[in-house]
VEXLUM-542334 format. One line per field, with one value per atom (N, C-alpha, C): x, y, z; residue number from 1; atom name. Coordinates in steps of 0.02 Angstrom, whole numbers, plus 50000, padded with zeros to 5 digits. Layout:
x	c(X ...);
y	c(Y ...);
z	c(Z ...);
nr	c(NUM ...);
atom	c(CA ...);
END
This chain:
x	c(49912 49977 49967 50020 50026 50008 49957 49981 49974 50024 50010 49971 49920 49874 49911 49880 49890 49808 49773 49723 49709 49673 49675 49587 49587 49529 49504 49551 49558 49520 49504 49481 49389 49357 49286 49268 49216 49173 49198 49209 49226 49299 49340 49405 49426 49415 49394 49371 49312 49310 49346 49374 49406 49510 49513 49570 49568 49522 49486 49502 49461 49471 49525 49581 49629 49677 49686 49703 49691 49629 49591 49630 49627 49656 49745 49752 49840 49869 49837 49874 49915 49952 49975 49939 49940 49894 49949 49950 49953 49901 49883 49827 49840 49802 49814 49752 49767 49724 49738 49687 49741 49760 49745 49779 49815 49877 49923 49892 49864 49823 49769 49757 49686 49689 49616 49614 49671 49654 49694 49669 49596 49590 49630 49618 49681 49738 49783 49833 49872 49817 49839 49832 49790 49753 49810 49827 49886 49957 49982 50045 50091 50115 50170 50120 50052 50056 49996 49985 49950 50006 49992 50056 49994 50008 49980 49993 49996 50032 49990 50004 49958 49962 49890 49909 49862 49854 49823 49803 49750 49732 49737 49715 49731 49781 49837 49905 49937 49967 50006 50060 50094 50167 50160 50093 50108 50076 50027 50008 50065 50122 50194 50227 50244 50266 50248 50186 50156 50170 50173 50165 50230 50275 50349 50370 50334 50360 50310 50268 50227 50256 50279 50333 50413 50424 50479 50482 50445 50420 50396 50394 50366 50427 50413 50454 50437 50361 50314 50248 50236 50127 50115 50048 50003 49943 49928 49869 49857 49840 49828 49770 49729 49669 49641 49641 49602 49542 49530 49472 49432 49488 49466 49413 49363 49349 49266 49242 49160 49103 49059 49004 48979 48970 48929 48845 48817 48726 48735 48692 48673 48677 48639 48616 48705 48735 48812 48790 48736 48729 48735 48724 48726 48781 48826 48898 48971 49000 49043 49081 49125 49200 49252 49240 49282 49240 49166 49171 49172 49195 49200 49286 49308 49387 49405 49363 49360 49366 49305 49290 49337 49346 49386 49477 49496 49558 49551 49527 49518 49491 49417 49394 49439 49473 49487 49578 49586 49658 49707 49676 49682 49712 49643 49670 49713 49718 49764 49843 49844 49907 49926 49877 49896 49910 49884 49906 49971 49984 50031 50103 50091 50140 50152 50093 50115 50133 50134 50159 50240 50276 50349 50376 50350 50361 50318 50270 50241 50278 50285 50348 50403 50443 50500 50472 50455 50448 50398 50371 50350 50290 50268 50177 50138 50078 50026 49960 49922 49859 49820 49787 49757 49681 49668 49558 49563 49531 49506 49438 49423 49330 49311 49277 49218 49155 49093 49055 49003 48939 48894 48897 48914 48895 48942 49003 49049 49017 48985 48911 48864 48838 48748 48770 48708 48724 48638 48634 48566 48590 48541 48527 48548 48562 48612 48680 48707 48766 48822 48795 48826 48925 48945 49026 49039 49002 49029 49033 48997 49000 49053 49072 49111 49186 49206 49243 49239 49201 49199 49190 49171 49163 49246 49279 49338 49399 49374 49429 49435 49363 49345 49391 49393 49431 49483 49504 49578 49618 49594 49592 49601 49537 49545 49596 49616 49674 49753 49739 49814 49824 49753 49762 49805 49789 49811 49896 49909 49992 50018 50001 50028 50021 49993 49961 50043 50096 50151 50184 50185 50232 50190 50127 50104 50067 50048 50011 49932 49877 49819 49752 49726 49680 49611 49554 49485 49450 49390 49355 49303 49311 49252 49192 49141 49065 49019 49023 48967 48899 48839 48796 48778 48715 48720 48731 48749 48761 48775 48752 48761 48792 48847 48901 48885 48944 48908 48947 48925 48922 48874 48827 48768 48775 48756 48786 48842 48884 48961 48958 48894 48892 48885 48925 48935 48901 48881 48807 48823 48772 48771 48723 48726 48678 48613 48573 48492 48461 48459 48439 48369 48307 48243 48211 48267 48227 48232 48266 48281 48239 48193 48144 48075 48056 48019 48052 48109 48149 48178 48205 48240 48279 48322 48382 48347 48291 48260 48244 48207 48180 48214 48288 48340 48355 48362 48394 48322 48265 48214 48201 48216 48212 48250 48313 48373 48341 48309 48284 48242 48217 48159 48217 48198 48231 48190 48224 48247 48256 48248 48277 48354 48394 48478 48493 48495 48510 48582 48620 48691 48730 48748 48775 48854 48897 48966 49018 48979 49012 49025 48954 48963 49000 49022 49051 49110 49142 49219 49220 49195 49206 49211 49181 49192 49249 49282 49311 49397 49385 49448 49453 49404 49396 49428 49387 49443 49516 49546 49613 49646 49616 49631 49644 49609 49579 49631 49654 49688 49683 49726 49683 49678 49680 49667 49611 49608 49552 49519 49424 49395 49402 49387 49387 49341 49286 49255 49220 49205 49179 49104 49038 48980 48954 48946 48930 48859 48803 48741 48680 48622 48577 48549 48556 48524 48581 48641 48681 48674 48704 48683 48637 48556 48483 48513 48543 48547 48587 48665 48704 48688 48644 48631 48567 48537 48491 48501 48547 48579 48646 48674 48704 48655 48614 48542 48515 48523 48476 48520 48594 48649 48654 48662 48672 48616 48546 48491 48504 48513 48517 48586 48643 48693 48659 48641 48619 48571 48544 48504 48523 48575 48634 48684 48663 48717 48742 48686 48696 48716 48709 48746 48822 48827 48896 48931 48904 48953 48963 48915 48908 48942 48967 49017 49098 49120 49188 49164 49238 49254 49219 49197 49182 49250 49253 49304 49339 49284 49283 49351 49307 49344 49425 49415 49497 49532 49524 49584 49597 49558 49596 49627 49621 49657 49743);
y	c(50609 50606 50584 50545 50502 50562 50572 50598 50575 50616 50577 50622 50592 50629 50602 50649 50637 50650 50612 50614 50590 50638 50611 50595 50548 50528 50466 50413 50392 50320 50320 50237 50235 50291 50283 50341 50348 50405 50426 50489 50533 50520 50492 50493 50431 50356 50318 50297 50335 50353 50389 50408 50487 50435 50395 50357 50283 50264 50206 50222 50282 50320 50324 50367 50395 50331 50283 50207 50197 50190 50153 50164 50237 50276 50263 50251 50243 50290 50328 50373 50346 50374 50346 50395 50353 50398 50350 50435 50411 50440 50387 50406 50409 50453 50455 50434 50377 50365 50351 50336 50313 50269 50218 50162 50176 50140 50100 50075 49993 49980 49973 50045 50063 50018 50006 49982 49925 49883 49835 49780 49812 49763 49813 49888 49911 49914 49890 49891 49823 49791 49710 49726 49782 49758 49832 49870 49919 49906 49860 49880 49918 49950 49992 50075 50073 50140 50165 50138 50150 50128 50210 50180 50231 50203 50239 50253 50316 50332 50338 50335 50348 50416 50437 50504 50514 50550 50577 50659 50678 50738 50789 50737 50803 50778 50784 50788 50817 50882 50921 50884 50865 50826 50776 50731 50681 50675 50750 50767 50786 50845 50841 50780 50739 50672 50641 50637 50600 50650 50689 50742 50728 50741 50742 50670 50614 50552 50537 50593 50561 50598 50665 50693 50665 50648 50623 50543 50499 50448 50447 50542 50547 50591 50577 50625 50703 50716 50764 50741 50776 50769 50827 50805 50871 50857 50846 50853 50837 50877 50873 50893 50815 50853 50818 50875 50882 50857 50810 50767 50775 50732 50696 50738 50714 50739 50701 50742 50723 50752 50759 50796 50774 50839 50835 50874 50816 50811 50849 50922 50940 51021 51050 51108 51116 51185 51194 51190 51194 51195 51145 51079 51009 50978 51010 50958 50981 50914 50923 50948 50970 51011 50962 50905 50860 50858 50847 50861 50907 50970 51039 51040 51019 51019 50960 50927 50872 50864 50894 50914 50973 51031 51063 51033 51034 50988 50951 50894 50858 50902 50950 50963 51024 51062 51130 51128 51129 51126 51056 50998 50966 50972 51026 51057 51083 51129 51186 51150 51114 51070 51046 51010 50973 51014 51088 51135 51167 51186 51207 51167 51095 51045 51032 51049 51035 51083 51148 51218 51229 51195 51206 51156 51121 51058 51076 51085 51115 51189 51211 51284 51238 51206 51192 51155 51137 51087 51138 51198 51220 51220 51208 51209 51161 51184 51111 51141 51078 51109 51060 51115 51083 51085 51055 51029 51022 51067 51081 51043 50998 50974 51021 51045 51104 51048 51105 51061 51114 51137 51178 51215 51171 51192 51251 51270 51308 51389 51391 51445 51451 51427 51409 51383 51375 51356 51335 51264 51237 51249 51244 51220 51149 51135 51056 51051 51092 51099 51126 51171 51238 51214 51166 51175 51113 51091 51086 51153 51178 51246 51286 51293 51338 51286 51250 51216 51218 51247 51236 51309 51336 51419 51435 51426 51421 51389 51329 51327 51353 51379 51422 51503 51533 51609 51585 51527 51493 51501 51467 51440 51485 51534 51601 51657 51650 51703 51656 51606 51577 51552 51542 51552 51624 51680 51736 51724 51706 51696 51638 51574 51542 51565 51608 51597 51616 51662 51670 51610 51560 51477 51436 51476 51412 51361 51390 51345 51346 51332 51337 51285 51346 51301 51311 51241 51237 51236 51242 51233 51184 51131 51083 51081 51085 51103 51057 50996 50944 50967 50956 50952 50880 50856 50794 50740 50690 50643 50561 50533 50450 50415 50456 50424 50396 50387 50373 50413 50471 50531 50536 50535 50524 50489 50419 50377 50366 50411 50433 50480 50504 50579 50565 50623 50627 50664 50626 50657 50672 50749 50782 50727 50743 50723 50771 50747 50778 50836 50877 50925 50932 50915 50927 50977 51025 51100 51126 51081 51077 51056 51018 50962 51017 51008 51045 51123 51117 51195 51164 51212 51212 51159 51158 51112 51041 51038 50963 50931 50984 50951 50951 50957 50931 50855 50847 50809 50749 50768 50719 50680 50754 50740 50680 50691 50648 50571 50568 50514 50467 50493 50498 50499 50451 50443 50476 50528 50553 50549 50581 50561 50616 50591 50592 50611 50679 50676 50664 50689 50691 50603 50616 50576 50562 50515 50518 50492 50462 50446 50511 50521 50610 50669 50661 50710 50684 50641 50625 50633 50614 50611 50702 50737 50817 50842 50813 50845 50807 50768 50731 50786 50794 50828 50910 50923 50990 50985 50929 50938 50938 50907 50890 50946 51001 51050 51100 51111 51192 51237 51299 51356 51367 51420 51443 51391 51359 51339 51373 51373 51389 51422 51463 51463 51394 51402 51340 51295 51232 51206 51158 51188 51159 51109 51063 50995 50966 50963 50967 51002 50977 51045 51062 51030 51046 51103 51076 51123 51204 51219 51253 51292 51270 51308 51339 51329 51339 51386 51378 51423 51503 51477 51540 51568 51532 51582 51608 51578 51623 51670 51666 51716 51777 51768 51832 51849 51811 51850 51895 51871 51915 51981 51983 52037 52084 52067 52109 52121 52093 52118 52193 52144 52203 52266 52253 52334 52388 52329 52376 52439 52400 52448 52479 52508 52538 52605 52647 52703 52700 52655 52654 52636 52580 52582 52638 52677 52735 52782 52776 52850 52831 52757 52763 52770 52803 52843 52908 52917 53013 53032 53096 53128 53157 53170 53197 53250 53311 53360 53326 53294 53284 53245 53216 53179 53230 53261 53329 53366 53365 53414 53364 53289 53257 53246);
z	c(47822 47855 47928 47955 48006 48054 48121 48169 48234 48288 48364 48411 48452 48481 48568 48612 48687 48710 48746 48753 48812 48857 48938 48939 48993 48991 48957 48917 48863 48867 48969 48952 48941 48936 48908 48881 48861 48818 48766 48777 48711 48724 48758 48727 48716 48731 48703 48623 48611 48549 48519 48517 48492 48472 48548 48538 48491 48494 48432 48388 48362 48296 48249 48289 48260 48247 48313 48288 48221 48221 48146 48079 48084 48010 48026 48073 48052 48118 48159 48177 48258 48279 48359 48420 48469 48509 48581 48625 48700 48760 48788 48790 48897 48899 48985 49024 49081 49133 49196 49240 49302 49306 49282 49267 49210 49243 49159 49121 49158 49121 49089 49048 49025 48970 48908 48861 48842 48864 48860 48786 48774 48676 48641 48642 48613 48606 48660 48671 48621 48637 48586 48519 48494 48431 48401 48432 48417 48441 48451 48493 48496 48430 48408 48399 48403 48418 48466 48515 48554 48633 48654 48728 48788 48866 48917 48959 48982 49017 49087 49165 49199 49224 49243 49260 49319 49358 49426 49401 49395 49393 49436 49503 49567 49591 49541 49577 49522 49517 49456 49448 49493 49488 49428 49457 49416 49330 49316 49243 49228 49274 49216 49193 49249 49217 49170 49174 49130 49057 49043 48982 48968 49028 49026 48958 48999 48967 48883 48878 48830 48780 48776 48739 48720 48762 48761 48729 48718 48684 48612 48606 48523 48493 48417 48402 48400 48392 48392 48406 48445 48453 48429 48395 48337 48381 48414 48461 48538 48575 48632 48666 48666 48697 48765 48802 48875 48890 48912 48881 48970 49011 49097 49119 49160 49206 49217 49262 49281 49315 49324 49350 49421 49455 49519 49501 49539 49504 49598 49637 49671 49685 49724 49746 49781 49768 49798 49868 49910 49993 50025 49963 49986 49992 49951 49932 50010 50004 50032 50013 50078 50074 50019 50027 49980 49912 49916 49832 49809 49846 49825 49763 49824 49816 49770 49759 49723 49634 49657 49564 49538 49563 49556 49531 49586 49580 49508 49496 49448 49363 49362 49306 49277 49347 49328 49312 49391 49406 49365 49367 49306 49259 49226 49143 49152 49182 49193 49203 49252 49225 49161 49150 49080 49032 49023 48977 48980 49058 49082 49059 49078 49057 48992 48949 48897 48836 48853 48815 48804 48857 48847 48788 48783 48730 48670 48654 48601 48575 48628 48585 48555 48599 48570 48526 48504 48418 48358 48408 48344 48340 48386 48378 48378 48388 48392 48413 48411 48446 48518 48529 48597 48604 48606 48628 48676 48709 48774 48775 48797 48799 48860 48854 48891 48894 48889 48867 48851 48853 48840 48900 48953 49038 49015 48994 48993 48972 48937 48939 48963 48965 49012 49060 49119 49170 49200 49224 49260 49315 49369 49437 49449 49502 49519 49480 49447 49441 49427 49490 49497 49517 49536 49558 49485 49455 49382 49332 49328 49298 49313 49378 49404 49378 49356 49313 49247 49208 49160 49139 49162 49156 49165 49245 49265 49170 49159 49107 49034 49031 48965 48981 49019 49029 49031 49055 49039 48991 48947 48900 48849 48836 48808 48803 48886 48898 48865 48862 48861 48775 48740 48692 48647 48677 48666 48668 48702 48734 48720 48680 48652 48574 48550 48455 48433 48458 48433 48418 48456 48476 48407 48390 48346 48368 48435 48470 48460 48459 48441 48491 48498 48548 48530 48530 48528 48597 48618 48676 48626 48657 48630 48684 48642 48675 48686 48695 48669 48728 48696 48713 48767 48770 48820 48752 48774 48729 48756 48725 48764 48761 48798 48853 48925 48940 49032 49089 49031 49066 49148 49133 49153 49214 49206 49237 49287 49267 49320 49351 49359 49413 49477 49503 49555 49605 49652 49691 49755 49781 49846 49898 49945 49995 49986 49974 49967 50038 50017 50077 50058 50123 50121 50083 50096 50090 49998 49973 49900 49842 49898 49857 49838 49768 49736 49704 49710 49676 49621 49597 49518 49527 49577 49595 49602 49648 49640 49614 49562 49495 49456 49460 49396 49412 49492 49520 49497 49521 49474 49422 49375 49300 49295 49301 49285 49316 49344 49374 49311 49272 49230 49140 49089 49024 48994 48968 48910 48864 48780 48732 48713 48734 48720 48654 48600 48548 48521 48573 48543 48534 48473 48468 48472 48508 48524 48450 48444 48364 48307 48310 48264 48301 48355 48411 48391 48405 48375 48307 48280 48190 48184 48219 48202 48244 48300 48318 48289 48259 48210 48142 48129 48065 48076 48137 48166 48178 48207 48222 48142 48087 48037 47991 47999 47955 47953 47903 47887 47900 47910 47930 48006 48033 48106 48111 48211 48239 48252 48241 48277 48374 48416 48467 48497 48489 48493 48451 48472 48416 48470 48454 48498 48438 48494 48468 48489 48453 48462 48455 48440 48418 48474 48543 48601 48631 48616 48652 48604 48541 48490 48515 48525 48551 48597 48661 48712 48734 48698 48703 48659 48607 48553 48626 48644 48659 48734 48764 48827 48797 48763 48723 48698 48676 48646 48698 48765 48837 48856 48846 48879 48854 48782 48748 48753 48767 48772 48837 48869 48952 48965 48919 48905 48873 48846 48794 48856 48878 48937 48977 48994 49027 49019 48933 48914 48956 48961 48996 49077 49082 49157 49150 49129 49117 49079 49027 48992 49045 49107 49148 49206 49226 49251 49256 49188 49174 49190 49189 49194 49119 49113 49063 49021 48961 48924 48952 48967 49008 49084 49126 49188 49185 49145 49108 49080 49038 49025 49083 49133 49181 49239 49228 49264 49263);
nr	c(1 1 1 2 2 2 3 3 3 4 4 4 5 5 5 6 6 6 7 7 7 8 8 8 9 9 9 10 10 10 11 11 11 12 12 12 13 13 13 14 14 14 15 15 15 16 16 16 17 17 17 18 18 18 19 19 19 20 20 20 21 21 21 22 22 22 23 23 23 24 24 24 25 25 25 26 26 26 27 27 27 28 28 28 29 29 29 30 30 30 31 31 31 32 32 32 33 33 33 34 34 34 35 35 35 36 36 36 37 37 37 38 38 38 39 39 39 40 40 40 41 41 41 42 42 42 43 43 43 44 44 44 45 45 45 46 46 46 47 47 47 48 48 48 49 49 49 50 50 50 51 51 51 52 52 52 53 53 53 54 54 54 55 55 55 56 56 56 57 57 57 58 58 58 59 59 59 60 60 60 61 61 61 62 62 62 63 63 63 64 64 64 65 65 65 66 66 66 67 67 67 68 68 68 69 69 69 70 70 70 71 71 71 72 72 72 73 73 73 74 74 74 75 75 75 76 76 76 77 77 77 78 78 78 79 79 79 80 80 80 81 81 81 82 82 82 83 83 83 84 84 84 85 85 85 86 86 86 87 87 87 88 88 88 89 89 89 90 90 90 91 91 91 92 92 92 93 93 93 94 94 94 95 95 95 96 96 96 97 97 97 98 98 98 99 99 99 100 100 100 101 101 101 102 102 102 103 103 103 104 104 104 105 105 105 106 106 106 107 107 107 108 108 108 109 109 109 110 110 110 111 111 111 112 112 112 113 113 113 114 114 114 115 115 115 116 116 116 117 117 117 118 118 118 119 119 119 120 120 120 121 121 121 122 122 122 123 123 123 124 124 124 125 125 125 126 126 126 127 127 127 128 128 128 129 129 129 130 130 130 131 131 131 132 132 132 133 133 133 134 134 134 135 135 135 136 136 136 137 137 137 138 138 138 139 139 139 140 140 140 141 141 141 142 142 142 143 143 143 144 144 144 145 145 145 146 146 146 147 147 147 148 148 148 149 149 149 150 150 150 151 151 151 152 152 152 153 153 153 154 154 154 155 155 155 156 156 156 157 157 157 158 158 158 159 159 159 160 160 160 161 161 161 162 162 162 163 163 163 164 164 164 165 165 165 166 166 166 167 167 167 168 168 168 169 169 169 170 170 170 171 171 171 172 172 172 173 173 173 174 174 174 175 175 175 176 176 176 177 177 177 178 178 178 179 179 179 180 180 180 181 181 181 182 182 182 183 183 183 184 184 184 185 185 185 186 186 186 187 187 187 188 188 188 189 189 189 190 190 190 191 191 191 192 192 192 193 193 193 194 194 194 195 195 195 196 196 196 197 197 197 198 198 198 199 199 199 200 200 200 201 201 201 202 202 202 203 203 203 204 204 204 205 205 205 206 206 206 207 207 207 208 208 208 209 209 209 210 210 210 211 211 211 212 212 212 213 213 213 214 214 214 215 215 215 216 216 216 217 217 217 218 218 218 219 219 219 220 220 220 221 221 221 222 222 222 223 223 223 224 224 224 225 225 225 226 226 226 227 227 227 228 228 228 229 229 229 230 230 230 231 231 231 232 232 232 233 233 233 234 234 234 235 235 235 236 236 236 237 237 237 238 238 238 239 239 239 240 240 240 241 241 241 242 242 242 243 243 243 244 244 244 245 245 245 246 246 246 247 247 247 248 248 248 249 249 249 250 250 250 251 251 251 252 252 252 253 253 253 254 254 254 255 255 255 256 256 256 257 257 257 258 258 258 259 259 259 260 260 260 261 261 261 262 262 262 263 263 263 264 264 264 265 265 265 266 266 266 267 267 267 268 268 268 269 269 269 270 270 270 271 271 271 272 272 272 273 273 273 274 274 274 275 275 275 276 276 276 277 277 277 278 278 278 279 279 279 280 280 280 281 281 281 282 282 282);
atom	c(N CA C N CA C N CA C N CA C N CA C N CA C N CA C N CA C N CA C N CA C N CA C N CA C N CA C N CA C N CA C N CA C N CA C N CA C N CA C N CA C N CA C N CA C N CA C N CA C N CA C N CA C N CA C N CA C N CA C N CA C N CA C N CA C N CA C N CA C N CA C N CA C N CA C N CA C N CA C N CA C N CA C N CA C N CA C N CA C N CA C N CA C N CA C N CA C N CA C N CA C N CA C N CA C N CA C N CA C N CA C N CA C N CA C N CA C N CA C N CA C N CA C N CA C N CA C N CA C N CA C N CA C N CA C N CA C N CA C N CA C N CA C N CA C N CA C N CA C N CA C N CA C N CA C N CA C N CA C N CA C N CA C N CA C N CA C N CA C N CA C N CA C N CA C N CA C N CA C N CA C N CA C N CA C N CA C N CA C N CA C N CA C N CA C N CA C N CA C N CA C N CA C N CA C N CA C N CA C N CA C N CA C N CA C N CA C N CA C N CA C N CA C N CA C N CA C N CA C N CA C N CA C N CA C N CA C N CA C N CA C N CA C N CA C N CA C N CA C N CA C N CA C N CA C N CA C N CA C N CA C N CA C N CA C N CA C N CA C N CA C N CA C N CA C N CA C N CA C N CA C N CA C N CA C N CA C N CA C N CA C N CA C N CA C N CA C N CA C N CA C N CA C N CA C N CA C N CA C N CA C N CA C N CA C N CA C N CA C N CA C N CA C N CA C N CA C N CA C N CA C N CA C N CA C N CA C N CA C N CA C N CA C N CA C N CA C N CA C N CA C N CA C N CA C N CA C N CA C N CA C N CA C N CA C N CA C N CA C N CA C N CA C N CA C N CA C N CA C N CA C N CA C N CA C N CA C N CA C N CA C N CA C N CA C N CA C N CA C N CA C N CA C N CA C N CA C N CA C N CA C N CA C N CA C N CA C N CA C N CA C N CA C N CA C N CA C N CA C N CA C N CA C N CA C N CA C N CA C N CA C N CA C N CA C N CA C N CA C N CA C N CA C N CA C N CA C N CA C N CA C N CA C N CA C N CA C N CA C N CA C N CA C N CA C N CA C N CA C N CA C N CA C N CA C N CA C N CA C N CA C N CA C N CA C N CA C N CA C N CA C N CA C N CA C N CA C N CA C N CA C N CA C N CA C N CA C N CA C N CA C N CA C N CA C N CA C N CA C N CA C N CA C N CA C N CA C N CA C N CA C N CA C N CA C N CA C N CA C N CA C N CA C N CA C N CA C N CA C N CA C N CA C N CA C);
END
């Protein structure tokens, strides 16, 4: 069955792919960038169902508009996914006050619009769902990218809490997890000014590594093809859905540090409540 997707982020990577795709099989897609004119072989090679809307991330005004007009252009959207955004490669001591406010604005506040904008319109028709792209960073966390994390950590409790408060409307939300994958992701990061005192720490030697190729397992093709297959699928969504065996390792095994670290402290935390005793006579 025919469906229409809204997909920000739409003129490369994973939403790109992800807007190709759903083309292919028949479906309509509006797709958001800053430019109007994004994808312009698509636009020829779809005309009647591929439309774009432009949108500004760090500007809320203009993600409602844009939502405003991409709803209002359909008869219903069955998918909405949160795709935009990008990475800062540095130690948080290095970065500016603007790429502070930067990435934020754009990875976090962003979403948070675009969800915001787009919940009053998904109630009134009855439901839908929403893909949140996270990424692994949204659990784990390296050195050099610490104010991406703090975005992605930031839209995962989001996300979670508001899932709770849309599930009555019929609304339904994924956190998509991808691992690294070869996009140009990579390639589009966004970089601190190098501080001396950085060089040879955890933070430097990420900032190194990255200097240095890699073998890249994730693949973007198998990353869309699963996350099509999710919007597709019957049945409650998943909370999340991790995409990769690098991400997978990573998240399972900082998840198993947490919980052993939790258990540690069980007795401290039980011993900081009142006792049974001291609560009845409160």
């Amino acid at each position: 069955m025919e469906k229409t997707w809204v997909i920000t982020g739409v003129s490369s990577g994973l939403g790109r792919l992800l807007a190709e795709k759903a083309l292919i099989r028949g479906d309509r897609v509006v797709g958001a960038s800053r430019s109007k004119d994004a994808l312009p072989d698509l636009r020829a090679r779809y005309p009647e169902r591929l439309r774009i809307v432009a949108m500004d991330l760090k500007d809320q005004s203009s993600v409602r508009a844009a939502v405003d007009r991409a709803f209002a252009a359909s008869a219903r959207i069955d998918i909405v996914v949160s795709n935009a955004g990008y990475g800062l490669l540095g130690a948080a001591e290095e970065a500016g006050d603007v790429q502070v406010r930067d990435i934020i604005d754009t990875n976090l506040i962003g979403s948070i619009a675009l969800i915001r904008a787009a919940l009053p319109h998904l109630r009134s028709q009855g439901g839908g769902r929403i893909l949140q792209v996270s990424s692994e960073g949204g659990q784990i966390a390296y050195p050099a990218f610490s104010l991406y994390h703090a975005t992605k950590w930031g839209i995962e409790g989001f996300v979670e809490s508001v899932a709770q408060e849309a599930a009555p409307f019929g609304i339904e939300f994924t956190l998509v997890e991808p691992g690294p994958a070869r996009t140009g992701f990579g390639g589009n990061l966004a970089r601190t000014k190098p501080l001396a005192a950085y060089e040879g720490t955890p933070a430097g030697q990420i900032r190194e590594a990255l200097r240095v190729s890699w073998v890249i397992k994730g693949d973007p093709d198998r990353m869309t093809d699963a996350m099509i297959r999710l919007a597709d699928q019957d049945g409650p969504l998943p909370k999340r859905l991790v995409l990769g065996s690098e991400a997978y390792a990573g998240i399972r095994r900082t998840l198993g540090g947490r919980i052993e670290e939790l258990d540690r402290q069980k007795d401290i935390a039980v011993a900081a409540d009142f006792t049974d005793e001291e609560l009845a006579r409160l």
